[in-house]
C-alpha positions as CSV (number, residue, x, y, z in Angstrom):
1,X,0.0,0.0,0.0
2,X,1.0,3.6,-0.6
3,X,0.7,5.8,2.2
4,X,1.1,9.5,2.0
5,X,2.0,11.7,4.5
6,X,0.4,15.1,5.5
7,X,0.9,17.9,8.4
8,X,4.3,18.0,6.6
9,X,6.1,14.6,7.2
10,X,7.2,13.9,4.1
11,X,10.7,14.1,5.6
12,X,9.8,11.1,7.9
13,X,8.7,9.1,4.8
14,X,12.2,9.3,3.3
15,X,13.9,8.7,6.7
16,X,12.0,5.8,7.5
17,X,12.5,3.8,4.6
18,X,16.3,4.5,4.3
19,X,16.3,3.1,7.8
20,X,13.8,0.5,6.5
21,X,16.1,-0.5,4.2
22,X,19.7,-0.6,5.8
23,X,17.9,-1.8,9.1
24,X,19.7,-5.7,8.1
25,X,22.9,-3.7,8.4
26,X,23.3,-1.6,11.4
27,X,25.4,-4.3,13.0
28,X,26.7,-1.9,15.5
29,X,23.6,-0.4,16.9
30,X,21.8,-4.1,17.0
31,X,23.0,-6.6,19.5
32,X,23.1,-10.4,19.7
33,X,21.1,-11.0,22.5
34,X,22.9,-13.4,24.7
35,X,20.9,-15.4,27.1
36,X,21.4,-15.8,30.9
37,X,23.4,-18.6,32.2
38,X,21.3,-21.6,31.8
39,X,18.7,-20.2,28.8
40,X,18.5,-21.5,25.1
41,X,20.4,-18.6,22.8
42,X,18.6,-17.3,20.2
43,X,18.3,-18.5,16.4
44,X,21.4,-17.6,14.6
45,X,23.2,-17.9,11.2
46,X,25.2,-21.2,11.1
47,X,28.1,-19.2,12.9
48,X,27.2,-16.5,15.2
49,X,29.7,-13.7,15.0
50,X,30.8,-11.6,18.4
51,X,29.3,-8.0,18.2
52,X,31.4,-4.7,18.1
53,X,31.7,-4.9,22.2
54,X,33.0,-8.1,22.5
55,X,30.1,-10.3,23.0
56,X,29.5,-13.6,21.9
57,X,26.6,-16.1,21.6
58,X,27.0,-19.3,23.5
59,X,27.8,-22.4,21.1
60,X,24.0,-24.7,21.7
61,X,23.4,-22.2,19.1
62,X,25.6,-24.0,16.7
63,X,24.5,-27.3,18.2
64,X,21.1,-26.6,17.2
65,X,21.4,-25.7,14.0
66,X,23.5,-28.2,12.8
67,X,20.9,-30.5,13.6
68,X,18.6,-28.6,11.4
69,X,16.5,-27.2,14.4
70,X,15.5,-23.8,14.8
71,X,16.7,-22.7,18.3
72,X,13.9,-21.1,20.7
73,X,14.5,-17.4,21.6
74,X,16.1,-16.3,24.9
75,X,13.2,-16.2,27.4
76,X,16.0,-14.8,29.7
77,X,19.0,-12.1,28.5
78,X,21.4,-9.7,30.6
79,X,20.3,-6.3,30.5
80,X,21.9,-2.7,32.0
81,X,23.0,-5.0,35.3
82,X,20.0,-7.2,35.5
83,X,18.1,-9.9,34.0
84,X,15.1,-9.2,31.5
85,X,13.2,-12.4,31.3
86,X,9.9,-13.6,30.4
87,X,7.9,-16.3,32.3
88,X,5.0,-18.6,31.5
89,X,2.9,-20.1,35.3
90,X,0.5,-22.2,32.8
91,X,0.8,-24.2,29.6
92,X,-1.9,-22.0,28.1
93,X,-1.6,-19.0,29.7
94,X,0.0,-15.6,29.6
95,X,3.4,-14.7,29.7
96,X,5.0,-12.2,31.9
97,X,7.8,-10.0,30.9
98,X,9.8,-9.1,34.1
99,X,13.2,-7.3,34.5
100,X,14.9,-8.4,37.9
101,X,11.4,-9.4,39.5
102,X,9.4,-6.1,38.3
103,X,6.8,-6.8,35.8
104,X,6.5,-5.0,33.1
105,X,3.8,-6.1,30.9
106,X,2.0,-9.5,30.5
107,X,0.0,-10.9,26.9
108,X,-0.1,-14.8,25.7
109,X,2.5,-13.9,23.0
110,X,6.0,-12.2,24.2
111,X,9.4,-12.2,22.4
112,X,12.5,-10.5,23.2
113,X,13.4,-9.4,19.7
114,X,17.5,-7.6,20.0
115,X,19.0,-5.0,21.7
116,X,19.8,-1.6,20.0
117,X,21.5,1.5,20.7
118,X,19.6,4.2,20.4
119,X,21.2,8.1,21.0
120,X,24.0,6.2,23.2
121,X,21.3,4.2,25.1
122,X,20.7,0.8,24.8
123,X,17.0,-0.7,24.0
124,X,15.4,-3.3,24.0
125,X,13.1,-4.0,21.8
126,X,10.2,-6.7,22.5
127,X,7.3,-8.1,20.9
128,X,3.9,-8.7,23.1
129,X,0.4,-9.3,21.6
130,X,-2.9,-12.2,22.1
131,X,-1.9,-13.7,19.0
132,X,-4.1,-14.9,16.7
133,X,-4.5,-14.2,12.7
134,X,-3.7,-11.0,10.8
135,X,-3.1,-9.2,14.3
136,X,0.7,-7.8,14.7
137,X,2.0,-7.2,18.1
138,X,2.5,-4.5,20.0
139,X,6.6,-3.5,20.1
140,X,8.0,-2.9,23.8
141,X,10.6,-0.5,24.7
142,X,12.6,-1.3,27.7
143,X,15.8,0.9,28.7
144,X,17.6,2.2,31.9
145,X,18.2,5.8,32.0
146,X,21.6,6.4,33.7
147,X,21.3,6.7,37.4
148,X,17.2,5.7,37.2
149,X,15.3,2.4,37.3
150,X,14.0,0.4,34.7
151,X,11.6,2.3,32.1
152,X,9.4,0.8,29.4
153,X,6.6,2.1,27.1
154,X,4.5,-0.1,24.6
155,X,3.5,0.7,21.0
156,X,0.2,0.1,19.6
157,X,-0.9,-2.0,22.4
158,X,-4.1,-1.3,21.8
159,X,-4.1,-1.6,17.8
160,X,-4.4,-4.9,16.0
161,X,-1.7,-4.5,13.7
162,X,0.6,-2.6,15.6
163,X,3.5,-0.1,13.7
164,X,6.5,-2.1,13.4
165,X,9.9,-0.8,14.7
166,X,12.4,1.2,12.3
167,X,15.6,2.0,14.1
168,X,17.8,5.2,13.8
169,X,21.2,5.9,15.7
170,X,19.1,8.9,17.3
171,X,15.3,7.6,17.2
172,X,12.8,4.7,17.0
173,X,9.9,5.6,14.1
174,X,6.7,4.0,13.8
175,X,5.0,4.0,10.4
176,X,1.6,2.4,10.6
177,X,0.0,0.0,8.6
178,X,-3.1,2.1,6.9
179,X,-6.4,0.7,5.2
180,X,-7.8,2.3,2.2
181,X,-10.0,5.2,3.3
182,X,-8.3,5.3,6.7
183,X,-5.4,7.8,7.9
184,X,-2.8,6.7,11.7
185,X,-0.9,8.5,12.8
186,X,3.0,8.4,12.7
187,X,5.5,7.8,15.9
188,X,8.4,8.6,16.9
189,X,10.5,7.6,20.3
190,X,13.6,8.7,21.8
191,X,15.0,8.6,25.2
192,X,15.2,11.8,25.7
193,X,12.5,13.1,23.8
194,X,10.1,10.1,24.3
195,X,7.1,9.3,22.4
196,X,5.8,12.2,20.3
197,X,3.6,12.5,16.7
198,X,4.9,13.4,13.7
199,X,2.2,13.9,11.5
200,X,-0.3,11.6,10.2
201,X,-0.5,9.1,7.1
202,X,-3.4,8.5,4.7
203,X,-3.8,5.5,2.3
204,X,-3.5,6.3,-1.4
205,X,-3.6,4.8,-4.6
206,X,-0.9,4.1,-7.4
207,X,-1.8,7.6,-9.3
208,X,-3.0,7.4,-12.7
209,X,-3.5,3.7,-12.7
210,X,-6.6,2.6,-14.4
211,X,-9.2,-0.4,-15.1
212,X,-6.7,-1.4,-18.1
213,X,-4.6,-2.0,-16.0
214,X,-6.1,-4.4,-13.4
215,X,-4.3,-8.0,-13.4
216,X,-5.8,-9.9,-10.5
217,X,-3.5,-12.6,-11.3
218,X,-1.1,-10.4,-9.6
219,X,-2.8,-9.9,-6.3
220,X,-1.7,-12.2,-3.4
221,X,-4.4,-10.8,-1.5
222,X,-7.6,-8.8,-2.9
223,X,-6.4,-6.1,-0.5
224,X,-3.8,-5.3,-3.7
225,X,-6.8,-4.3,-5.9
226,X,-7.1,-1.1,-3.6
227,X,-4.0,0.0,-5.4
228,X,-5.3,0.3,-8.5
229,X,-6.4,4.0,-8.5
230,X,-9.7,3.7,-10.8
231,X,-10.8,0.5,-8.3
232,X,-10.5,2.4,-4.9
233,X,-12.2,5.9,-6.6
234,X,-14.9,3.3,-7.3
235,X,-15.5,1.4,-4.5
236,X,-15.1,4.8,-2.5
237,X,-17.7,6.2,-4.0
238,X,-19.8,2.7,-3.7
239,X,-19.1,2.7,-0.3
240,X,-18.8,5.9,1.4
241,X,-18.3,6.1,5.3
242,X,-18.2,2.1,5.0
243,X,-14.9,1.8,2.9
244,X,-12.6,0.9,5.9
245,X,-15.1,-1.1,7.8
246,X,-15.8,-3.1,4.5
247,X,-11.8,-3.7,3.9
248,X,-11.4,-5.2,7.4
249,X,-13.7,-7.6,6.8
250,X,-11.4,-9.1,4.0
251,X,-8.7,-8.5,6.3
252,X,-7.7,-12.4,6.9
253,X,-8.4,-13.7,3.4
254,X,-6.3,-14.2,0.3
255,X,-5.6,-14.2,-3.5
256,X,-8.4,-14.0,-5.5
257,X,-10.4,-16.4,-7.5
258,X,-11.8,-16.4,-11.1
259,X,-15.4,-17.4,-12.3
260,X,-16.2,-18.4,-15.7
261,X,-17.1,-15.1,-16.5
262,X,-13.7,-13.2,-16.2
263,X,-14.8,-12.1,-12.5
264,X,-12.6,-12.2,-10.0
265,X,-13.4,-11.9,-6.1
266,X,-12.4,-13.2,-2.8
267,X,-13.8,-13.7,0.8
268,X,-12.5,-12.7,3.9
269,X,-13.1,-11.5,7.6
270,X,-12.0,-9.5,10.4
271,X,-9.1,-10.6,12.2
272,X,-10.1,-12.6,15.8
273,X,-14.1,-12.0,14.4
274,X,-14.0,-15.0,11.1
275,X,-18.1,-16.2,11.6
276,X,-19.4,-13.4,13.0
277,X,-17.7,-10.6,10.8
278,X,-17.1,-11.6,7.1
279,X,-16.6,-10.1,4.0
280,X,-16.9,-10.5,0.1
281,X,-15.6,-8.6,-2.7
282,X,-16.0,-9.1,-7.1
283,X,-14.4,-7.2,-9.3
284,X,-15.7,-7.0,-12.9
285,X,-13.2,-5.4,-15.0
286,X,-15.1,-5.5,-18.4
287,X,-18.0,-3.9,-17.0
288,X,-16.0,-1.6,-14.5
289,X,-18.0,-2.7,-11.4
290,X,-17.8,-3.6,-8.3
291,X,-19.6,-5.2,-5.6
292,X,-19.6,-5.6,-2.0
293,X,-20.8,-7.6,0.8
294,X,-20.4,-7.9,4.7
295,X,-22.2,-10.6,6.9
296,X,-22.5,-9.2,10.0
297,X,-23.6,-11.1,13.5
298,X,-27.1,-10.6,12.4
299,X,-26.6,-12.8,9.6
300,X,-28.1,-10.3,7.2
301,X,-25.5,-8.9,4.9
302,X,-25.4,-5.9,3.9
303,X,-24.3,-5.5,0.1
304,X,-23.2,-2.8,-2.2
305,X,-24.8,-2.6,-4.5
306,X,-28.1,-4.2,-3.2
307,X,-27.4,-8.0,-3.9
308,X,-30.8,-7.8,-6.1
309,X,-28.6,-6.6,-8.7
310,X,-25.9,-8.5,-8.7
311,X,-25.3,-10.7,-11.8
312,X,-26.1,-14.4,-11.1
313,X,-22.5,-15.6,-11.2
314,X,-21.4,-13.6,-8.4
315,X,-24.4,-14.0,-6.1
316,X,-23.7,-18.1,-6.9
317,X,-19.8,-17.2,-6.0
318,X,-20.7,-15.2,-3.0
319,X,-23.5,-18.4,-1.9
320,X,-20.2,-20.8,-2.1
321,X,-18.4,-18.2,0.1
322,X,-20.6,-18.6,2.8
323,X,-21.2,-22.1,2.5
């Protein structure tokens, strides 16, 4: 998807995906995470490789993958003079992310990711969320500000599909994931500065792209359709107020299909809501139409246009949808 950014953060855009796309090579500011006397080491390359200060993973990390297993990651790593470690009391319950005894968040899915360096300051950076499909986690920040105790702050906690983490030598940035016809806004964290807002991001089309040149046999999920800039001016004008609403419910889905006809369309629904929140798109090139449909937990769908006059192969593809 193409976001674009307003309240002047075009500069952000730029920054973030150069970071984006040296973030694989900023050995020095990313740290092996090395795990407390007694823990499984992290998955590594075939042979891990000592960071700029010195350290080193321990050698099961070897072991492991020369037996063709991928090693668990740390559940327990030195950090700033303590130990940050996460903890499970039941099989199937939550785990607890503690650092030396102090808990600092809990959720059923946590995972120390690295350690970086971030204006002289070392981060860690940790994944926390309930799981589930289509739902990113929320990223946590844990550091130690010299002479203070242990400090934390979590990212889109509260946002299925939390921003995911790009990493500067002087800042943390946090570009969201955006839906067509919806707008997030855009993070940024330092330890000095903390969390602040840089501006905001709206989804946007490929401009100038047309129905001519729609190619479903390119979409690996009917979300790509939205790119084409003739497809989302239509279905925003089909659907109004109801565009994003109507997109998450195709949120966990996947490439189109094909009818007989030349239409192509797909199923979906919303993420942790699949039976009671589902959707259904068809795109008809050759007539330049579209059609909508979301079956909601009254089990009356609501359809764009109404379903009445949708041509008879669609209705039969949307009828094997729900069956």
């Amino acid at each position: 998807m193409k976001p674009s950014l307003l309240a002047g953060a075009c500069g952000l855009a730029l920054l973030v995906l150069s970071s984006a796309a040296s973030y694989a090579q900023q050995t020095p500011a990313a740290k092996q995470l090395t795990p407390a006397a007694g823990e499984t080491p992290p998955a590594t390359a075939a042979k891990p490789k000592p960071d700029e200060a010195g350290a080193e993973n321990d050698g099961a990390a070897d072991e492991g993958a020369d037996n063709g297993e991928a090693a668990e990651p740390p559940t327990s790593i030195d950090f700033e003079g303590g130990k940050l470690t996460i903890t499970q009391q039941e099989e199937y319950g939550e785990k607890t992310l503690a650092y030396d005894g102090e808990e600092l968040a809990r959720n059923y899915y946590v995972t120390i990711e690295k350690v970086v360096q971030v204006a002289g300051v070392n981060v860690a950076l940790v994944s926390a969320g309930d799981g589930g499909n289509a739902c990113g986690p929320a990223e946590i920040l844990v550091w130690k500000p010299e002479g203070s105790a242990i400090r934390s702050i979590a990212i889109g906690e509260d946002d299925c599909g939390a921003p995911p983490a790009a990493v500067t030598d002087n800042a943390i940035y946090f570009v969201p994931y955006v839906l067509p016809g919806d707008s997030k806004q855009a993070l940024q964290w330092s330890p000095e500065g903390g969390l602040t807002t840089l501006g905001r991001i709206s989804y946007m089309p490929d401009p100038g792209t047309s129905w001519a040149g729609v190619d479903s046999s390119k979409y690996g999920h009917m979300l790509d359709a939205f790119h084409n800039e003739a497809i989302y001016r239509g279905a925003e004008k089909l659907l109004g107020k109801d565009l994003t609403e109507m997109v998450t419910s195709l949120l966990v889905g996947g490439a189109p299909e094909t009818t007989a006809s030349g239409i192509f369309y797909a199923t979906g629904c919303v993420p942790h809501n699949c039976g009671g929140n589902d959707g259904f798109m068809a795109v008809d090139v050759g007539k330049r139409a579209l059609y909508f449909a979301r079956q909601g937990d009254n089990g009356r769908p609501d359809s764009w246009p109404p379903m009445r006059k949708w041509p008879a192969d669609i209705r039969d593809a949307y009828q094997k949808a729900q069956n």
